[in-house]
Backbone as CSV, one residue per row, in Angstrom:
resi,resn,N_x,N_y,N_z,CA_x,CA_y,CA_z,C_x,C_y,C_z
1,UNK,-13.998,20.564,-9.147,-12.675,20.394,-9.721,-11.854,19.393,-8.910
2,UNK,-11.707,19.143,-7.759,-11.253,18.587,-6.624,-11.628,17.110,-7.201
3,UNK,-12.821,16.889,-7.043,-13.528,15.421,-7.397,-12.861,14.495,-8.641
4,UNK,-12.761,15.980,-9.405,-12.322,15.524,-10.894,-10.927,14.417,-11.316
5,UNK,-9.844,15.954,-10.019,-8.435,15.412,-9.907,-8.891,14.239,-8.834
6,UNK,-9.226,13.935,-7.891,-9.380,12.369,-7.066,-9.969,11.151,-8.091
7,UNK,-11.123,11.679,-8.993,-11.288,10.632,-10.296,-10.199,10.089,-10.572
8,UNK,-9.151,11.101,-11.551,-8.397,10.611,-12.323,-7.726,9.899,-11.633
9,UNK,-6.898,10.354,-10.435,-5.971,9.594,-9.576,-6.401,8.029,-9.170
10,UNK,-7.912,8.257,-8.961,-8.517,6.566,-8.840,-8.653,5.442,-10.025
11,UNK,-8.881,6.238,-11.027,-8.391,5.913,-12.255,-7.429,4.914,-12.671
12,UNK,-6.156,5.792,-12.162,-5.459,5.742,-12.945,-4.793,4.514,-12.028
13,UNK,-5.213,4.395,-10.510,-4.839,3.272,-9.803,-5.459,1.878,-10.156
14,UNK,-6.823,1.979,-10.508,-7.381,1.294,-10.863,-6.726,0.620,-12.522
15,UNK,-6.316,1.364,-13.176,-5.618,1.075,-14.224,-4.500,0.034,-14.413
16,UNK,-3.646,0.636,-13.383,-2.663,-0.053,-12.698,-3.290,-1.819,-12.075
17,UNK,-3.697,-1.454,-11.544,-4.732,-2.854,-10.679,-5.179,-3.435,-11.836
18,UNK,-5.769,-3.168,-13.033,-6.115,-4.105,-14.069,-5.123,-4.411,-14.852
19,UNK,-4.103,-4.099,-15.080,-3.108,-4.412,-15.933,-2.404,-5.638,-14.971
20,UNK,-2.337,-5.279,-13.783,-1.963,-6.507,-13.162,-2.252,-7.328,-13.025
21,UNK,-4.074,-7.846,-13.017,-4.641,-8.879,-13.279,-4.600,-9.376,-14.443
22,UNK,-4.364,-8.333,-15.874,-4.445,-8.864,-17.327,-2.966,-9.778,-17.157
23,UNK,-1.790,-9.083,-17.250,-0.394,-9.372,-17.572,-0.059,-9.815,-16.282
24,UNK,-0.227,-11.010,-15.819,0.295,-11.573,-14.765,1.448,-12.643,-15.094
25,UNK,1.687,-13.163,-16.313,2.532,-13.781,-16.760,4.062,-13.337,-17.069
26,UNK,4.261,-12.321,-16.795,5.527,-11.676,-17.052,5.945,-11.276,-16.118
27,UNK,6.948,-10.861,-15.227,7.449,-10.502,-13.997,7.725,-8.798,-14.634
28,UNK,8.326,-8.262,-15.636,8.515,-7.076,-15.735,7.300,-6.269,-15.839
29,UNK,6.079,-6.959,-16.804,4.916,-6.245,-16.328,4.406,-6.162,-15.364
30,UNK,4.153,-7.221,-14.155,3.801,-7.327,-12.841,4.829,-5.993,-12.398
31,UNK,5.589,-5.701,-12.249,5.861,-4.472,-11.902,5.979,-3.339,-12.001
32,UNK,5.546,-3.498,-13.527,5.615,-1.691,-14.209,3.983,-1.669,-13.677
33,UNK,2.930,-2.652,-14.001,1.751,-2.323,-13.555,1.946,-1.729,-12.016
34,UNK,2.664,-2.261,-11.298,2.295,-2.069,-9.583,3.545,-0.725,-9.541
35,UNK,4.588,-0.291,-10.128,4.308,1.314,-10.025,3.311,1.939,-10.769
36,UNK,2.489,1.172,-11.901,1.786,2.512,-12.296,0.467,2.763,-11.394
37,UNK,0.123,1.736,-10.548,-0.792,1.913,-9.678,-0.350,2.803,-8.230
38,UNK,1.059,2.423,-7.868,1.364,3.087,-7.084,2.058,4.353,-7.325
39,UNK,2.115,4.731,-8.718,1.668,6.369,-8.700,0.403,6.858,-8.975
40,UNK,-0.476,6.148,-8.729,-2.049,6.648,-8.753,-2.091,6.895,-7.450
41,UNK,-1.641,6.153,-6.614,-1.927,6.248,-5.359,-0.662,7.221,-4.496
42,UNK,0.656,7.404,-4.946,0.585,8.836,-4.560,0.564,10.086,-5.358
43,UNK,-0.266,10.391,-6.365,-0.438,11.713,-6.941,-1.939,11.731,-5.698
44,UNK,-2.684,10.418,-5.218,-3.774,10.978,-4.738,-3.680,11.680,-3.291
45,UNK,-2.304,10.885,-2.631,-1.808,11.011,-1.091,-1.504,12.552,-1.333
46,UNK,-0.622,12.702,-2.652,0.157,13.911,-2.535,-1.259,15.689,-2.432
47,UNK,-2.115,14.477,-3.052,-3.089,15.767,-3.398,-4.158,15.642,-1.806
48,UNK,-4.217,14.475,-1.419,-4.655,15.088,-0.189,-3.826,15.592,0.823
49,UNK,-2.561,15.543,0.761,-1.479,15.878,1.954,-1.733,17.762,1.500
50,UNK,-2.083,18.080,0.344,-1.807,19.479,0.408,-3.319,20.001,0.518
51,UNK,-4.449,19.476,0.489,-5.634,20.331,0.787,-6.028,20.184,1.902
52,UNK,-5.918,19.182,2.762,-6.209,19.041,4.409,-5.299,19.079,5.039
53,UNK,-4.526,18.097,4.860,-3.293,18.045,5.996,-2.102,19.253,5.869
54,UNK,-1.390,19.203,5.008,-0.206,19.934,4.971,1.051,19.594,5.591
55,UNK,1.175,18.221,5.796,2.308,17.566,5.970,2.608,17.002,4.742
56,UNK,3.860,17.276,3.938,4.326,16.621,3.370,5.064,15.248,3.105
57,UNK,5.613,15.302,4.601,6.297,14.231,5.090,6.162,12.922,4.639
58,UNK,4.779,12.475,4.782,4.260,11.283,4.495,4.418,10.804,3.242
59,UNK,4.608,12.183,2.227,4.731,11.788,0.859,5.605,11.324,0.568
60,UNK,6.844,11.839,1.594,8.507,11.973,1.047,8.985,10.364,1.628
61,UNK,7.924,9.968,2.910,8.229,8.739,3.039,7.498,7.282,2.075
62,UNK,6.453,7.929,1.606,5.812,6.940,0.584,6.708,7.250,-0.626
63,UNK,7.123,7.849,-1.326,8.371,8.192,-2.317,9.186,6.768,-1.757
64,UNK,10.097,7.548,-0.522,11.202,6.028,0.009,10.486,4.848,-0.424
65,UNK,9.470,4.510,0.054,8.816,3.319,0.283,8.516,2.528,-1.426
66,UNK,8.663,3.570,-2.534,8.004,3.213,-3.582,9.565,3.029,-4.206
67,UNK,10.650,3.620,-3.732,11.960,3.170,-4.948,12.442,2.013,-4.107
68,UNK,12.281,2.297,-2.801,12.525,0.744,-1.765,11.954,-0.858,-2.713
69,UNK,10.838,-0.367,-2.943,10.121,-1.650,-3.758,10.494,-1.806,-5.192
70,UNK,10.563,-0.632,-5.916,11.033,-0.711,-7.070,12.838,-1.557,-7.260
71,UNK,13.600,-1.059,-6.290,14.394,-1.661,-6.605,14.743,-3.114,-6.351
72,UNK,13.313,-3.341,-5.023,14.049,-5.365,-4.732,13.233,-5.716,-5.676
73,UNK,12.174,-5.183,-6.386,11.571,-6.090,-7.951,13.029,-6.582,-8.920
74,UNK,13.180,-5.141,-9.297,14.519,-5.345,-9.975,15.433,-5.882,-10.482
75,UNK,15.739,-5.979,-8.643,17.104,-7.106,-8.179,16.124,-8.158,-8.489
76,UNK,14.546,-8.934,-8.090,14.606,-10.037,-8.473,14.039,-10.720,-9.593
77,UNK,14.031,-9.413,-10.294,13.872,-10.019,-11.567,15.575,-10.120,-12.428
78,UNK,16.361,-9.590,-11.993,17.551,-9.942,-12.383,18.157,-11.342,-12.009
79,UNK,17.752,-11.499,-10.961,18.394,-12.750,-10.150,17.634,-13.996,-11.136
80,UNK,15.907,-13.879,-11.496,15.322,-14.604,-12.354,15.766,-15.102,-13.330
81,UNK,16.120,-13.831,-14.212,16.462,-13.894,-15.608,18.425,-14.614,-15.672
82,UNK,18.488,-14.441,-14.270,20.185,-14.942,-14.616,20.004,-16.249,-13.984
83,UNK,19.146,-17.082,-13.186,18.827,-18.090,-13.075,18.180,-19.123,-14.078
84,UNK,16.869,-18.577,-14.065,15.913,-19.022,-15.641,16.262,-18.652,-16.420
85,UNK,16.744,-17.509,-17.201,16.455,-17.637,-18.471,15.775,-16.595,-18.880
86,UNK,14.668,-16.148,-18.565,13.719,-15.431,-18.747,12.633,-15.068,-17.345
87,UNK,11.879,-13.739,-17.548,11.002,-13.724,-16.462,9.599,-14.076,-16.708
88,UNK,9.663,-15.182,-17.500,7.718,-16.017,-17.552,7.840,-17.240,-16.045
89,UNK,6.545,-16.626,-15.728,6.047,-17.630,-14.362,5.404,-18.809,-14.992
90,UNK,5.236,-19.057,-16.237,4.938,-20.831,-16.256,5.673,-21.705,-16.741
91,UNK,7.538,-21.105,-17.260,8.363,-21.560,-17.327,9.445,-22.280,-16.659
92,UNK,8.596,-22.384,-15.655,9.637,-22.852,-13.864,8.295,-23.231,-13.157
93,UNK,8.851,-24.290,-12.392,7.501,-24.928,-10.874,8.357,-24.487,-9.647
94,UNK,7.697,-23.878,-9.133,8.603,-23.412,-7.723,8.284,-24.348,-6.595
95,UNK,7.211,-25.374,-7.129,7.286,-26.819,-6.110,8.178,-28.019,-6.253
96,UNK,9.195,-27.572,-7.116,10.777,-28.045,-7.030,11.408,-28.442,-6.098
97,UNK,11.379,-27.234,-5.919,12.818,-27.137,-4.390,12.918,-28.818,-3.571
């Protein structure tokens, strides 16, 4: 049963990880993919923090660590879209500057 729930969780990271290679052209998908991978990767932390370890801690700081990132995407995809226009990466050369 154990194996089963670490499957899915690899899964479902892996899921995440391919959607990011498919939809790389959009900045809002580039990031819904990379939380949905990085909740594959902590439902798996969370599930090993409670059958071996029993520190939670680590979870509560990978949590921080995951709205930390979620929100400077956010901000820069806001900053994008109020600069460009839109968030497509082949609509702009960033060898401009």
């Amino acid at each position: 049963m154990i194996s089963l729930y670490l499957f899915i969780f690899f899964t479902v990271f892996l899921f995440g990880v391919v959607s990011l290679m498919i939809k790389r052209e959009n900045l809002l998908m580039i990031l819904l993919s990379m939380e949905f991978s990085m909740l594959g990767l902590l439902m798996f932390l969370f599930n090993l923090m409670l059958m071996f370890i029993g520190e939670i801690y680590f979870v509560v700081i990978f949590v921080v660590f995951m709205v930390i990132d979620s929100v400077l995407g956010l901000t820069i995809l806001i900053f994008m879209i109020r600069l460009y226009g839109n968030d497509y990466f082949f609509g702009f050369n960033l060898l401009e500057c």
